[in-house]
C-alpha positions as CSV (number, residue, x, y, z in Angstrom):
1,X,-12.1,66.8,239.0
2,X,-10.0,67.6,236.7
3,X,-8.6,71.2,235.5
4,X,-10.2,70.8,232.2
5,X,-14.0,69.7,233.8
6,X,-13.4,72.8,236.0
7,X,-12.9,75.5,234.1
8,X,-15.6,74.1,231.7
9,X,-18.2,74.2,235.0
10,X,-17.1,77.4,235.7
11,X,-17.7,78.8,232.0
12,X,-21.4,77.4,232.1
13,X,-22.3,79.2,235.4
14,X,-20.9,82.4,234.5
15,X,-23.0,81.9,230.9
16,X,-26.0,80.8,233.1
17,X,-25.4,83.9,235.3
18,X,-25.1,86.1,232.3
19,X,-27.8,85.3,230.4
20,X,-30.2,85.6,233.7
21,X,-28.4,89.1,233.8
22,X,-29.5,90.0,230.3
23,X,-33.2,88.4,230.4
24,X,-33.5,90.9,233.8
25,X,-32.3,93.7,231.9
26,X,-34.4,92.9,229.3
27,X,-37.7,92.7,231.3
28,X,-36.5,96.2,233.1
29,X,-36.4,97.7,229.7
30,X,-39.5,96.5,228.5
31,X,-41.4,97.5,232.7
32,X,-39.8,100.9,232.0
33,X,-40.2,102.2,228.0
34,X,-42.4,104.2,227.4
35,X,-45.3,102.4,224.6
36,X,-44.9,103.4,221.3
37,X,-48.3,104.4,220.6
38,X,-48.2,107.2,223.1
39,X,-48.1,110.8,221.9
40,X,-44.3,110.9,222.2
41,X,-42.4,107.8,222.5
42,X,-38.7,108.5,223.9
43,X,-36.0,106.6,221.9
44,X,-32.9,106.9,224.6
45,X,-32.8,103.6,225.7
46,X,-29.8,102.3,223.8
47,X,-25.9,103.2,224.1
48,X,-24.2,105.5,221.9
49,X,-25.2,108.9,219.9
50,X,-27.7,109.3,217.9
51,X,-27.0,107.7,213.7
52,X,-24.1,105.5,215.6
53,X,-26.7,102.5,215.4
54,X,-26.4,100.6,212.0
55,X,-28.4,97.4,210.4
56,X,-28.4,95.5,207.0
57,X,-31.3,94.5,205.6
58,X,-31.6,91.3,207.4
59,X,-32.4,93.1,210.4
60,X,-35.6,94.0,209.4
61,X,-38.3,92.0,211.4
62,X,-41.3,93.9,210.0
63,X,-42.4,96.7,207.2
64,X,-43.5,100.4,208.6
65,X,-46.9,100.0,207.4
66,X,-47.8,96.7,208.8
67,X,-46.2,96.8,212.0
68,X,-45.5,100.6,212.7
69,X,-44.6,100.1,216.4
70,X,-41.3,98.5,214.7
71,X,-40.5,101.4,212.7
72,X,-40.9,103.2,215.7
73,X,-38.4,101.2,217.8
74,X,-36.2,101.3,214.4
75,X,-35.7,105.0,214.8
76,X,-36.2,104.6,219.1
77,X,-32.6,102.6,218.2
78,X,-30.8,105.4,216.6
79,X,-31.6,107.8,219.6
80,X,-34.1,109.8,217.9
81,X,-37.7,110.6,220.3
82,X,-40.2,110.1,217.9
83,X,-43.7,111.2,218.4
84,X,-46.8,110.1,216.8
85,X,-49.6,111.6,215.4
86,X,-52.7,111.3,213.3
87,X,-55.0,113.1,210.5
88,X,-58.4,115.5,210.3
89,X,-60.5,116.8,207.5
90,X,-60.5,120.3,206.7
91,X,-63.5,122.1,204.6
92,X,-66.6,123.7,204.4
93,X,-68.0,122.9,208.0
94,X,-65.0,123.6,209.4
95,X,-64.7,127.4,208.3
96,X,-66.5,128.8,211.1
97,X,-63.8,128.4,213.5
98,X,-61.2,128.6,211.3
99,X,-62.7,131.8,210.2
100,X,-63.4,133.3,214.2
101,X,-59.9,132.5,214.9
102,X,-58.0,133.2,211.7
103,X,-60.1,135.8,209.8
104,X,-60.0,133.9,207.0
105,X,-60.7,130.7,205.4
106,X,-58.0,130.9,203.0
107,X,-60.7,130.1,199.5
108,X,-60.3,126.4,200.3
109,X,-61.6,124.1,197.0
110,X,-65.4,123.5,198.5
111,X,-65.4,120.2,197.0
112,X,-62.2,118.1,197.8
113,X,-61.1,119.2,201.8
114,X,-57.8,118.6,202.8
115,X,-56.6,115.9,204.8
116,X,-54.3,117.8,207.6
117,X,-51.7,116.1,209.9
118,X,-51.9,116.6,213.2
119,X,-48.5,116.1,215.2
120,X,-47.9,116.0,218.8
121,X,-45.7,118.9,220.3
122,X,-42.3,118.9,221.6
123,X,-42.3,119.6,225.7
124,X,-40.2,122.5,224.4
125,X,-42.3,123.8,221.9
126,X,-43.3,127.3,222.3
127,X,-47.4,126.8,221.4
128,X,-49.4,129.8,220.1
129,X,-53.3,130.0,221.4
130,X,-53.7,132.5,218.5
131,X,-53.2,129.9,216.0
132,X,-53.3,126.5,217.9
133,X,-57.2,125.7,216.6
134,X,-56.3,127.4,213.0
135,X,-58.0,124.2,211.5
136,X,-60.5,123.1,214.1
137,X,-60.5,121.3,217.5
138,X,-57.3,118.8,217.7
139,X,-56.2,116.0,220.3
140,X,-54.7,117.2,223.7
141,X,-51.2,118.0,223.3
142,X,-50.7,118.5,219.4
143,X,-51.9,120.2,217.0
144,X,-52.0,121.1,212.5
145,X,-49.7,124.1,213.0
146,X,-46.6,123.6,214.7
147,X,-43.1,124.9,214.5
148,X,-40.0,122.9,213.5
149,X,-36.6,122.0,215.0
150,X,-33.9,122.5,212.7
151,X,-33.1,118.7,213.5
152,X,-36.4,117.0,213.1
153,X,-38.2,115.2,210.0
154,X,-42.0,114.6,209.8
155,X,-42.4,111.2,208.0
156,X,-46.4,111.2,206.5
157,X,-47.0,107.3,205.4
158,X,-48.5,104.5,204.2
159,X,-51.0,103.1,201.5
160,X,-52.3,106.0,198.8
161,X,-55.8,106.5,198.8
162,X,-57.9,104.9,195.5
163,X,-57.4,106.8,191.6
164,X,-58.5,110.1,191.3
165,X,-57.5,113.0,189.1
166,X,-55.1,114.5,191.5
167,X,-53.4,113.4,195.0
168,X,-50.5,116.1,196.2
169,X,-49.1,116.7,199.4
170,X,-47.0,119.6,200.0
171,X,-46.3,121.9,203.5
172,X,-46.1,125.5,204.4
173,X,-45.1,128.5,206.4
174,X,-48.1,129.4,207.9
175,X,-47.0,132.7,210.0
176,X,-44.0,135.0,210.5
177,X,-42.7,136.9,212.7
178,X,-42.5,140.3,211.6
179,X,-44.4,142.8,209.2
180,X,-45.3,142.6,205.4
181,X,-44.4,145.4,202.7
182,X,-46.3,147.8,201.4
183,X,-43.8,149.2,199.4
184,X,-44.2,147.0,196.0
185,X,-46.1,146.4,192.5
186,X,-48.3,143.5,194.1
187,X,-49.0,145.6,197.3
188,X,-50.0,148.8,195.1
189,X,-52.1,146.6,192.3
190,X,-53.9,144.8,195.1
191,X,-54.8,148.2,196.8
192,X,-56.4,148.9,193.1
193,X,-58.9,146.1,193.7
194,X,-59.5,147.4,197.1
195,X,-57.8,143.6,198.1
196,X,-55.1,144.6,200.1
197,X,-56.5,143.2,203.3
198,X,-57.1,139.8,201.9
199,X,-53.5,139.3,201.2
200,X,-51.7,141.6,203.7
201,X,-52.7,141.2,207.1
202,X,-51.5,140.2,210.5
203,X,-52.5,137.0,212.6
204,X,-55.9,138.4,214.4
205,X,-54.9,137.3,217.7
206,X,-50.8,137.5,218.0
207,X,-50.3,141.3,215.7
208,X,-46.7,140.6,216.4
209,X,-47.2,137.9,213.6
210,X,-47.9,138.0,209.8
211,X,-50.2,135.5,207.9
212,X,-48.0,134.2,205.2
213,X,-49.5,130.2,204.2
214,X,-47.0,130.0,201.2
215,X,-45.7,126.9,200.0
216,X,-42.7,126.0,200.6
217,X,-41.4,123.4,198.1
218,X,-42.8,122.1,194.7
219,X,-45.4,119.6,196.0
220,X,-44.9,115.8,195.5
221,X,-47.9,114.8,193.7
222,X,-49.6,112.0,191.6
223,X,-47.4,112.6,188.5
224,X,-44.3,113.4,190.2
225,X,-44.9,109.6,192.0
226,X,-45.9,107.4,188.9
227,X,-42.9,108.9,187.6
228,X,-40.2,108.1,190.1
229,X,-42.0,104.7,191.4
230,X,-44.3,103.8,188.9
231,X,-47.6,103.9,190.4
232,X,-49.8,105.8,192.6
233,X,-53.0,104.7,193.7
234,X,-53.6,102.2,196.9
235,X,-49.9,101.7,196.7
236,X,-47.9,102.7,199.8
237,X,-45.4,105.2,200.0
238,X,-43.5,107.1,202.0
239,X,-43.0,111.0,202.4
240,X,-39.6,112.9,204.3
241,X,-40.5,116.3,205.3
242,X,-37.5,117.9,207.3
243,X,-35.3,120.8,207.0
244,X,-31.7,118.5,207.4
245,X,-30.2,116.3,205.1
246,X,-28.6,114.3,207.9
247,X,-32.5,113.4,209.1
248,X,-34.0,113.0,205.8
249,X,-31.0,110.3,205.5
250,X,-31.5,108.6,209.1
251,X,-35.1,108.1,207.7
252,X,-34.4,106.5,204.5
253,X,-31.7,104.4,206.2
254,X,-34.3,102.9,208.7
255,X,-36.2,102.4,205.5
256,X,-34.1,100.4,203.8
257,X,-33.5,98.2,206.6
258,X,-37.4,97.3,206.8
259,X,-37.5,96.6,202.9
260,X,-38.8,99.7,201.6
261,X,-37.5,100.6,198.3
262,X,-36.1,103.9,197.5
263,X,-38.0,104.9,194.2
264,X,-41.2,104.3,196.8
265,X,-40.0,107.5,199.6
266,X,-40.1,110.8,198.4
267,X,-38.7,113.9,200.3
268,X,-39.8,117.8,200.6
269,X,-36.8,120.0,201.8
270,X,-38.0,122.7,204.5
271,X,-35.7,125.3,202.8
272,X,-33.3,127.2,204.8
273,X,-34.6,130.5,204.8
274,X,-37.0,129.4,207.0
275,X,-37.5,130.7,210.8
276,X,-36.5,127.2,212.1
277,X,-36.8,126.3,216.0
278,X,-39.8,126.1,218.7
279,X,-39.3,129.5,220.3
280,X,-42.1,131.7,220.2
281,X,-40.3,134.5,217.3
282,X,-39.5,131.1,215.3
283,X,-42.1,130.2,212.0
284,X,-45.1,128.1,212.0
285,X,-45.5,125.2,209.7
286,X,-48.4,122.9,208.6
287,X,-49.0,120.2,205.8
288,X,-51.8,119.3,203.5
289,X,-53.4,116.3,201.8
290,X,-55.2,117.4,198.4
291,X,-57.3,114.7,197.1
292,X,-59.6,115.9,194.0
293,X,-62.1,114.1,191.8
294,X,-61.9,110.8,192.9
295,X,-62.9,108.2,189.8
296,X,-65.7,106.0,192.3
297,X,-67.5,109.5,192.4
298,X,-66.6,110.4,195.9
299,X,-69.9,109.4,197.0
300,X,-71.3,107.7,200.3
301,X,-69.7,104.3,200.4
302,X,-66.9,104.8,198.4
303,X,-63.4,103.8,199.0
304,X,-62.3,107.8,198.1
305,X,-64.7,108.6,200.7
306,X,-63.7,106.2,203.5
307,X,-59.9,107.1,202.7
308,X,-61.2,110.5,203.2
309,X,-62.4,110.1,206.3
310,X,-60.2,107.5,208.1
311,X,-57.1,107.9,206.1
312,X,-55.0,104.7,206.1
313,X,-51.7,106.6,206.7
314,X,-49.5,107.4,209.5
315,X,-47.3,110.3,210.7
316,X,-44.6,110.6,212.9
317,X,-42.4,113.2,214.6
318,X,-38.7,112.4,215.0
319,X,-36.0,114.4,216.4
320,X,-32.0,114.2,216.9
321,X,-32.3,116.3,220.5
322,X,-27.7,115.6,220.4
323,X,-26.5,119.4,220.9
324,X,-23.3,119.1,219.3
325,X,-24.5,118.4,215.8
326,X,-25.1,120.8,213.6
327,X,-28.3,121.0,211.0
328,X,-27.2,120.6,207.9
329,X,-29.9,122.4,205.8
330,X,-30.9,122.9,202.2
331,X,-31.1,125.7,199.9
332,X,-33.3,128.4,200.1
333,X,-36.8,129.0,198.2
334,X,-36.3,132.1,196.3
335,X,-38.3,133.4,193.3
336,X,-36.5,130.9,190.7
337,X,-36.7,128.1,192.8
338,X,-40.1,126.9,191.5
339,X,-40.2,124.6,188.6
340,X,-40.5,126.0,185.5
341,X,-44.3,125.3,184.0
342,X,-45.0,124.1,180.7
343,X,-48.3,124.3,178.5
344,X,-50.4,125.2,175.6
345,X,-50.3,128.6,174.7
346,X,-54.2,129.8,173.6
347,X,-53.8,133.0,172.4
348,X,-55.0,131.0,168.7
349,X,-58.4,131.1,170.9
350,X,-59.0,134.8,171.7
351,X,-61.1,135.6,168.1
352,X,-63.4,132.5,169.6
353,X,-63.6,133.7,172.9
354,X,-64.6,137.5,172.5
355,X,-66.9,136.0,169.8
356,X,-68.5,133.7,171.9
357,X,-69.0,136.8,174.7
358,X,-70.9,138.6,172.0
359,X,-73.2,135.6,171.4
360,X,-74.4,134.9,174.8
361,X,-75.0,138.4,175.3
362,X,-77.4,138.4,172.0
363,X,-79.1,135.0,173.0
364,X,-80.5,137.0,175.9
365,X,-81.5,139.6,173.8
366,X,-79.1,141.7,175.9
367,X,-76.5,142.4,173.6
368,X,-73.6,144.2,174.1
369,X,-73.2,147.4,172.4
370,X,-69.6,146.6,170.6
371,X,-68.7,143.5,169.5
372,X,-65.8,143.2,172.3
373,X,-68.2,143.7,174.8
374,X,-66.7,146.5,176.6
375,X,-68.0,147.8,179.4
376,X,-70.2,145.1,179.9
377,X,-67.3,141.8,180.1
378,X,-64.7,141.8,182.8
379,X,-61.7,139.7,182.3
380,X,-60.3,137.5,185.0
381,X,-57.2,138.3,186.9
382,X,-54.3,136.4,186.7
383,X,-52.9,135.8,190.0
384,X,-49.7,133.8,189.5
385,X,-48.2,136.3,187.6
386,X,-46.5,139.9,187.7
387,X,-47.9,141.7,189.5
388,X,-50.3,139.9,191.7
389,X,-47.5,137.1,192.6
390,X,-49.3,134.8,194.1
391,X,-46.2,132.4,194.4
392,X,-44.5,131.0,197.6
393,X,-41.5,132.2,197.6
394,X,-42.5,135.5,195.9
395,X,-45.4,135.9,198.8
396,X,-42.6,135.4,201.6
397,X,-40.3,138.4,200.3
398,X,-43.3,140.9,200.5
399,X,-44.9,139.2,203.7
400,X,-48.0,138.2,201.9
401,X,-50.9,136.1,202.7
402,X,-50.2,133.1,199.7
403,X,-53.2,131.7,200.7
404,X,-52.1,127.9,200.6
405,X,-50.6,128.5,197.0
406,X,-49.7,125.9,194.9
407,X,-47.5,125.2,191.4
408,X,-49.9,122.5,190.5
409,X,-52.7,124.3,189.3
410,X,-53.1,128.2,187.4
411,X,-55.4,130.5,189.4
412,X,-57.1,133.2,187.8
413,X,-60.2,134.9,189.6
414,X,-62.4,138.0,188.9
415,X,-64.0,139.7,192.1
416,X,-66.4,142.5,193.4
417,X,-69.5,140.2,192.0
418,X,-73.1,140.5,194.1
419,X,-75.9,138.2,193.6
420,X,-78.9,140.7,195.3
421,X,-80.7,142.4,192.4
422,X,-81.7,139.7,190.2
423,X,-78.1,140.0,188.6
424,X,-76.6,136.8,186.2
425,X,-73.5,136.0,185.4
426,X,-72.4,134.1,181.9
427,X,-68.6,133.1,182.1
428,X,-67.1,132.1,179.1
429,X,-63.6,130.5,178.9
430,X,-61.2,128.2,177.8
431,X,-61.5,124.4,178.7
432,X,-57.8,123.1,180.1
433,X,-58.8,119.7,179.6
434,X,-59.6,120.1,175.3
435,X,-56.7,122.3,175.1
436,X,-53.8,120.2,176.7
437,X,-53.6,122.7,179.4
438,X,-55.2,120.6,182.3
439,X,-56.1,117.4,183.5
440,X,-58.7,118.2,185.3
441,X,-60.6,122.1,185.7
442,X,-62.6,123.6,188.6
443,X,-64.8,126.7,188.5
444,X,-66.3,127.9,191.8
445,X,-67.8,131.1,193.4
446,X,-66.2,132.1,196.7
447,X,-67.7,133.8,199.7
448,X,-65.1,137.2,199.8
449,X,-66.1,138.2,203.5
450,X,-65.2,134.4,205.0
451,X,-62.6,133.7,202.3
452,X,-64.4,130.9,201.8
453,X,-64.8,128.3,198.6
454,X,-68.8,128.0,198.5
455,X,-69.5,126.6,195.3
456,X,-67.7,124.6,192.7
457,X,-68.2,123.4,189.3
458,X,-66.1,120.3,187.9
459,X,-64.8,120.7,184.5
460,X,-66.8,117.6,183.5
461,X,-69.8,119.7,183.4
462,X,-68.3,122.0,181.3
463,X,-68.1,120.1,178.2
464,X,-70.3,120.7,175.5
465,X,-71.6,123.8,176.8
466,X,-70.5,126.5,173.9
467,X,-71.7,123.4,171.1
468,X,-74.7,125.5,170.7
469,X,-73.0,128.3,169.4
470,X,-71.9,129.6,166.2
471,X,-68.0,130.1,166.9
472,X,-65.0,128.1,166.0
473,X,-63.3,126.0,168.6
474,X,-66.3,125.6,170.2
475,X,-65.2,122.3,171.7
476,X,-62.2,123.8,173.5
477,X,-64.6,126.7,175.2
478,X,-66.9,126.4,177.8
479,X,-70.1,128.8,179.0
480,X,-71.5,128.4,182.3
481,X,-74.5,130.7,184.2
482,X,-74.2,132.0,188.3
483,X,-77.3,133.2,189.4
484,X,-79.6,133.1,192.9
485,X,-81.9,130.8,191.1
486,X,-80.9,128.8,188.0
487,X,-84.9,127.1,187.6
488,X,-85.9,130.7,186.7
489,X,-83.7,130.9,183.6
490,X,-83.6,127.0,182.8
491,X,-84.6,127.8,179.3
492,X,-81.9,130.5,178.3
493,X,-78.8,128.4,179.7
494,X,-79.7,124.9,178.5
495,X,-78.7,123.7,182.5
496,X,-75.2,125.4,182.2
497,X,-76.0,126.7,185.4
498,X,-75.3,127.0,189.5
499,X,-77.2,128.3,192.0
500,X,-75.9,130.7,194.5
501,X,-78.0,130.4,197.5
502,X,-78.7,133.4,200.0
503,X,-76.9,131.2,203.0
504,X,-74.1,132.3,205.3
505,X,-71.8,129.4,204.1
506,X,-72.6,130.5,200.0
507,X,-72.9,134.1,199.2
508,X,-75.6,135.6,201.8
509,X,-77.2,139.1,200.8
510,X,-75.0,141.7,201.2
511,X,-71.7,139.8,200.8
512,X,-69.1,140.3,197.1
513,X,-68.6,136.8,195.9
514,X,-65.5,136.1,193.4
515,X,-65.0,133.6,190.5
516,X,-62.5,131.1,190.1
517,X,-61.2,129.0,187.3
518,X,-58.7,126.3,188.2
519,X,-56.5,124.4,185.5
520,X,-54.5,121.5,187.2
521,X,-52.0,119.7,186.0
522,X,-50.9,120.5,182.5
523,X,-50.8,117.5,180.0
524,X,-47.8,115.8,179.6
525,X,-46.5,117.9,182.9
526,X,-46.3,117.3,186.4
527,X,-46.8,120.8,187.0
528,X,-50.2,123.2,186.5
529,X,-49.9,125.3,183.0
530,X,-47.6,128.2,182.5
531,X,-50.6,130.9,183.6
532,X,-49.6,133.4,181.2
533,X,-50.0,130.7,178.5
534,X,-53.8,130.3,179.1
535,X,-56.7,133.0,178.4
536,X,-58.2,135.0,181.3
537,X,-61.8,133.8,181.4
538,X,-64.6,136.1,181.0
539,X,-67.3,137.1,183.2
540,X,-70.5,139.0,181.5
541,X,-72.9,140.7,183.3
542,X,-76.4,139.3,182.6
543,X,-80.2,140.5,184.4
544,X,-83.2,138.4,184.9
545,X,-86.0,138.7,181.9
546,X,-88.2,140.7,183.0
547,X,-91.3,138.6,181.6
């Protein structure tokens, strides 16, 4: 044999013997990992630090939302441990143990629950039983509130659920460590409405902690997503939530490589004066889904409803565990950091307004004795601005309970309201949607002992009300009724009306109830309306006819 034939014979075994190597290795690997759809799936199984891996776009074998287990392996291959998660409704008939654990059910829309992540936990993760079950009973090992390492990224994902008039996602400190101050404007105007314990208080079960639920970021919502990738509804997308720049890139990265475009990922910085890590004196974070007025109705059967229920969207848990690199964070969230909000201002509408007051008081041959009704009319309370402050980042310098605040909507409220002695309650206000200060309005009654939203009233059902009336801009105001039992007075508000039944979950005998009027999404903005640009509603103080 010759030289030539020899070495040749020698090159094929040691192929054949290499390749038999590599297939053994292979099948090893595959015996021993860990399956991706486990709560957390460990990514340490190839060579080299974590971000040392790179790809093109012709790596890509699958897209996240098709074939998730592959963007799973994706990040697996850059050394991250990823863990995976899933979702849960949050409303109404979850209160009750929300309320027994938390105190609180933080006046939650009654009419559009939130979709909440739940993500498994880090073995660790300090986890607190006083606020584990804050949203209700969650798998084994994970949980809606969770603390954050100042390396990780949540990535929430996959195809937007069908049109409505608003979709937002947006995440929170939920507690703190340490005590709130009582030494400020908001803390001495809130003691004035004898409120002080609705927004200053400590976690019932850990005293050592403050509630504080205060947004963290301007939310990534429907307009903020037509805007950077064109469309929004039943379109998949992609959502970064992390605290490091260096993980919010990773992700994108990984992205890119499974042929996700970049307009279609959207990122919410966890800002850096945050309490990051998973010790027990670190913060608590969660994240919420708002989905609101869905256009198929929201009905049984409907696609908004199913989405609602079964969301099609994913969430995972990633982490760079490498000691030696250091976060590299964002700014802080401090009182300018919130996106300056636009509107309509509709201080041309105050002469209609008070006018309007003065009407309804004489249609129920219960007129007020001056024409501005004093005495009788109570204005609401504007709670975004100086000096109630019910803004993120002005909540977590005071310590106070934001109450799942957000910049999309104004929120103005009038409390201390009782439903037991035949009482009835005309408000009369201004109509976002006809004065270019809202896509879409709200007006509900909340339950002041659970902190509860009981009742809600869409803006829809608004329109036309004041058209009987003689006032100008009557297209632009609204009048609407709250009383115990709207058949009895049928004939006085032409079906403007709600019922507030005697129930624990509405307003029960006994318990103050609160209005609140909700303007989201300012026209033309992708923000809710500057709140000192719109007029405080009006609530007037009514009684049953006595015959």
């Amino acid at each position: 044999m010759s030289r030539t034939h020899s070495t040749r014979g020698i090159t094929r075994r040691r192929t054949r013997l290499l390749a038999g190597a590599l297939l053994a290795m292979a099948i090893a690997l595959a015996l021993t990992a860990p399956p991706t759809g486990s709560p957390l799936a460990w990514g340490a199984g190839v060579a080299g630090s974590a971000g040392a891996v790179t790809t093109t776009r012709a790596d890509r074998s699958a897209d996240p939302i098709s074939d998730p287990d592959s963007f799973v392996r994706s990040l697996q291959k850059r050394g991250f441990e990823v863990g995976q998660g899933g979702f849960k409704l949050w409303g109404v008939d979850e209160c009750p143990a929300t309320y027994a654990l938390m105190g609180s059910c933080y006046f939650n829309n009654p009419t559009a629950p939130y979709v909440v992540p739940t993500v498994p936990y880090w073995p660790d993760e300090f986890v607190d039983p006083a606020t584990r079950g804050a949203f209700g009973e969650v798998p084994s090992g994970s949980g809606v509130v969770h603390r954050l390492d100042p390396n990780e990224a949540l990535v929430i994902y996959g195809d937007l659920p069908p049109q409505a008039a608003y979709f937002g996602i947006q995440s929170y400190q939920f507690t703190h460590q340490g005590t709130y101050s009582t030494d400020n404007p908001t803390y001495d105007y809130l003691s004035g409405l004898n409120a002080t314990s609705i927004f200053f208080h400590q976690v019932p079960q850990n005293t050592a902690r403050i509630s504080t639920f205060s947004s963290l970021s301007n939310a990534v919502n429907n307009v903020v997503i037509d805007r950077q990738s064109g469309s929004t509804w039943n379109q998949p997308r992609f959502f970064v939530i992390t605290p490091d720049r260096f993980m919010d890139k990773q992700v994108r990265q990984v992205l890119h490589t499974m042929g996700v475009d970049g307009q279609d990922v959207f990122s919410e910085h966890i800002p850096s004066n945050m309490q990051l890590g998973l010790g027990s004196s670190a913060d608590e974070f969660m994240t919420a889904v708002r989905y609101a007025n869905p256009a198929d109705g929201g009905g049984a059967g409907t696609g908004s409803a199913a989405w609602r229920q079964n969301p099609s969207l994913h969430v995972l848990r990633i982490r760079d565990t490498r000691p030696d690199r250091p976060n590299q964070p964002y700014p802080a969230w401090v009182d300018t950091s919130p996106e300056v909000r636009g509107g309509v201002s509709e201080a041309y509408l105050q002469t209609d307004l008070t006018n309007l007051v003065y009407q309804v008081s004489q249609h129920w041959s219960q007129p007020c004795a001056t024409t501005d009704c004093t005495g009788r009319a109570a204005p609401f309370i504007d709670t975004q601005s100086s000096p109630f402050n019910l803004v993120g980042p002005r909540c977590d310098t005071i310590g106070m309970d934001c109450l799942g605040d957000t910049q999309d909507a104004s929120y103005q409220f009038r409390p201390g309201l009782r439903f037991d002695n035949g009482e009835v309650y005309a408000v009369v206000g201004t109509l976002g949607t006809h004065t270019g200060n809202a896509t879409y309005v709200s007006l509900g009654v909340n339950n002041t002992q659970l902190r509860l939203g009981a009742k809600n009233v869409d803006g829809a059902q608004l329109v036309g009300s004041a058209d009987g009336y003689a006032v100008g801009h009557a297209d632009q105001l609204y009048v609407h009724y709250f009383t115990r039992d709207c058949t009895a007075v049928a004939a006085l508000t032409g079906g403007n009306c709600t019922s507030v039944e005697n129930d624990p979950l509405v307003i029960p005998t006994g318990v103050s109830a609160s209005l609140v009027q909700r303007d989201y999404m300012a026209v033309g903005t992708q923000r809710g309306p500057n709140s000192t640009l719109t007029l405080p509603a009006t609530v007037l103080r009514l009684q049953l006819p006595t015959s």
